[in-house]
C-alpha positions in Angstrom: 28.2 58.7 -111.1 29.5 61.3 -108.6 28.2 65.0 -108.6 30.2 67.8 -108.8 29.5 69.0 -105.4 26.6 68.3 -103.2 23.7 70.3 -104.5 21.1 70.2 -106.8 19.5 72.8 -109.0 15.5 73.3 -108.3 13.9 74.1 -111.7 10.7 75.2 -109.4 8.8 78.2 -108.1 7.2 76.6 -105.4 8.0 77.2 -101.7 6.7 74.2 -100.7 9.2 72.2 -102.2 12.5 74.8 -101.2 10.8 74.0 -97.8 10.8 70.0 -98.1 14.0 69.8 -99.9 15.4 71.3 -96.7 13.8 68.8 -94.4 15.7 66.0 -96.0 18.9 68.4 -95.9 19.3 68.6 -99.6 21.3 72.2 -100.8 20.2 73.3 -103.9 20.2 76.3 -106.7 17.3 77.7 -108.2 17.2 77.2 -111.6 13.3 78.8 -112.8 12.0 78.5 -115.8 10.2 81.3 -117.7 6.5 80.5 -117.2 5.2 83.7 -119.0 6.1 86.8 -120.6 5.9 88.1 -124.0 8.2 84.8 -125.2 5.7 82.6 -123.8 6.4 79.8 -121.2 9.6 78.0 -121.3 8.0 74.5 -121.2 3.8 74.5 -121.3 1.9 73.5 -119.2 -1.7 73.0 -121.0 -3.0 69.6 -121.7 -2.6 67.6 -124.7 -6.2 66.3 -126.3 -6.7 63.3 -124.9 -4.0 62.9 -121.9 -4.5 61.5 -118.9 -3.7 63.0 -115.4 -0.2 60.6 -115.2 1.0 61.1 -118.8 0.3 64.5 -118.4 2.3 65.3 -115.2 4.9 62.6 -116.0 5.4 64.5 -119.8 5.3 68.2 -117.9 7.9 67.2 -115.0 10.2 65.6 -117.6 10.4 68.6 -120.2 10.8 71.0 -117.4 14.3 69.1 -116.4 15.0 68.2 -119.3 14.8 72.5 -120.5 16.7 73.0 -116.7 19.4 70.6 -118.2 19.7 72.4 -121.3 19.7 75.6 -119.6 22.8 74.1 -117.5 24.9 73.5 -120.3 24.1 76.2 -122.3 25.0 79.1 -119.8 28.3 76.7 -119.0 26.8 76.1 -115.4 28.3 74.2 -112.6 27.3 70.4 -113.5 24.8 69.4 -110.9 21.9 67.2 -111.0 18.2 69.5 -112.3 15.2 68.0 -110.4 11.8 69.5 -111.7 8.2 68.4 -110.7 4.7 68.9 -111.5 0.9 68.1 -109.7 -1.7 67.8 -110.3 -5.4 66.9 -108.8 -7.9 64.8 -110.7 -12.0 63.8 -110.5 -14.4 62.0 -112.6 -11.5 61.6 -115.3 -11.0 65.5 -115.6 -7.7 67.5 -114.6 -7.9 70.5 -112.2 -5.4 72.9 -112.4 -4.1 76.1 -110.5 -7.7 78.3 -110.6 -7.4 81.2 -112.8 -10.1 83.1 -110.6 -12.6 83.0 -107.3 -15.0 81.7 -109.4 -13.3 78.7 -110.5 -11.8 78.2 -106.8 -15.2 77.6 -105.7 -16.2 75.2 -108.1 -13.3 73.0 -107.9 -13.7 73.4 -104.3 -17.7 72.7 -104.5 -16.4 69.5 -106.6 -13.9 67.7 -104.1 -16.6 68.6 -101.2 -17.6 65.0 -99.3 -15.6 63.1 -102.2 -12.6 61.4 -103.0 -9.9 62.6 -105.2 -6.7 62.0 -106.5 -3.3 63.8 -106.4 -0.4 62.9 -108.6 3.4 64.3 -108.1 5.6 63.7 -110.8 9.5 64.1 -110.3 12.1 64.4 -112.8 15.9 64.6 -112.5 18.7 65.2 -115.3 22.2 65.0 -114.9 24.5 64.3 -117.5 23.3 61.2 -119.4 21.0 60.5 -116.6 17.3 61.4 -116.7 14.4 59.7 -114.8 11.2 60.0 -113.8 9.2 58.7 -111.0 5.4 59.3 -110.1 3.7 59.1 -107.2 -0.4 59.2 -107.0 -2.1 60.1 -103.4 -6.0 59.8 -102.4 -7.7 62.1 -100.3 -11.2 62.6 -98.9 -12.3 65.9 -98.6 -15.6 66.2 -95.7 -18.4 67.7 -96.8 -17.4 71.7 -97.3 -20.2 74.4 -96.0 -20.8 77.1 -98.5 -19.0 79.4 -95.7 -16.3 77.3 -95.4 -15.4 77.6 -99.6 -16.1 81.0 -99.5 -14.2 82.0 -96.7 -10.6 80.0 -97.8 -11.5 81.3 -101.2 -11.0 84.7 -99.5 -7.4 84.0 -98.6 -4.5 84.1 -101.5 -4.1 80.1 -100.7 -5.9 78.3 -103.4 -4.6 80.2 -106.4 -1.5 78.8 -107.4 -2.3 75.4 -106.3 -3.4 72.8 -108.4 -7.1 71.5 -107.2 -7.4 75.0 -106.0 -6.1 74.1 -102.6 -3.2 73.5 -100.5 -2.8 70.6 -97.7 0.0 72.3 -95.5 -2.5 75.1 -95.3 -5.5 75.7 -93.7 -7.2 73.7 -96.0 -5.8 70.7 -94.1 -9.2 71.7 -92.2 -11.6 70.1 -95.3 -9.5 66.6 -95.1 -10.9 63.5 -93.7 -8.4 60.8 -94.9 -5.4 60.4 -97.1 -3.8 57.4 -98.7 -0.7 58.0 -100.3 2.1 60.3 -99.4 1.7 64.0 -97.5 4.7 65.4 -99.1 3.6 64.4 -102.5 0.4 65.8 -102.1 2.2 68.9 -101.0 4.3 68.8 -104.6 7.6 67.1 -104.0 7.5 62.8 -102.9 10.7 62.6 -100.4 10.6 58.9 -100.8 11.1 59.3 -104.4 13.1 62.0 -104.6 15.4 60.6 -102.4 15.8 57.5 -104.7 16.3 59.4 -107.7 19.1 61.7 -106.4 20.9 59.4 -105.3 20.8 57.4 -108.4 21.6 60.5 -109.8 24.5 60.6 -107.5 23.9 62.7 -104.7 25.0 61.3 -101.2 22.0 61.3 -98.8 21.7 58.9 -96.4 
């Protein structure tokens, strides 16, 4: 399978992942998705009763390219491959999303302090009758946060549209002891695994 040119379309908001598509010298399109508005969300993003932290973001990542996809074809776009992702951070068995408030910045923050917990990056790319999905799950060990600390980075715009309430390529790289995984996953896109599925899907990268 050979892509029409040599870009992707991004079906994502985040900078973080413009910035570490670029690293690996990928050109790409955004493609966003409604995420609110008086029509709703294009693909939601609550959690079903009963899912886990891996079906969850492997189901979210996958209807967001697959919707990308559809979008593509729809508006008669240029054919190109439509990768979409999704994270998310999860403790004790429970899933911690982007915080709506201060409040709930803090006590996610408050739980992670001095403990281990888990970050999971699910990728999904469609092109054509392609469409796969690859997950990748990080641990990190957060020291033991000072009530200053929390209050302080809660202060900052930084852990509001983050899921866990915090972001590693920030300053909250400060309240991290150890990782065991992958740094650009827990950052929101895995370049190992992206790289795999594009160019399954086609694109040439090295």
């Amino acid at each position: 399978m050979k892509t029409a040119d040599h870009k992707i379309y991004l079906a994502s908001k985040s900078p973080r992942r413009r910035e570490l598509l670029r690293q690996i010298g990928v050109d790409f399109e955004l493609l966003l998705l409604r995420s609110d508005g008086p029509r709703g969300a294009d693909v939601t993003e609550e959690v079903l009763p009963g899912e886990s932290a891996l079906d969850y973001v492997a189901r979210v990542s996958n209807e967001k390219a697959a919707f990308a996809w559809d979008l593509v074809r729809r508006r008669h776009l240029t054919p190109r491959p439509v990768l979409a992702a999704d994270t998310t951070v999860t403790i004790d068995g429970a899933i911690l999303g982007k915080p709506a408030d201060r409040a709930e910045a803090v006590a996610m923050l408050q739980q992670l302090s001095g403990r281990t917990h888990e970050v999971l990056t699910s990728i999904a790319v469609h092109y054509k009758d392609f469409a796969e999905q690859r997950t990748q799950v990080s641990q990190v060990r957060f020291g033991v946060l000072s009530p200053a600390s929390i209050a302080a980075y809660c202060a900052t715009p930084e852990p509001y549209d983050k899921a866990g309430g915090y972001g590693i390529q920030g300053s909250a790289a400060l309240f991290v002891e150890h990782i065991e995984g992958s740094h650009s996953g827990i950052m929101g896109l895995p370049l190992y695994e992206t790289a795999q599925l594009l160019r399954l899907a086609g694109l040439p990268l090295p």
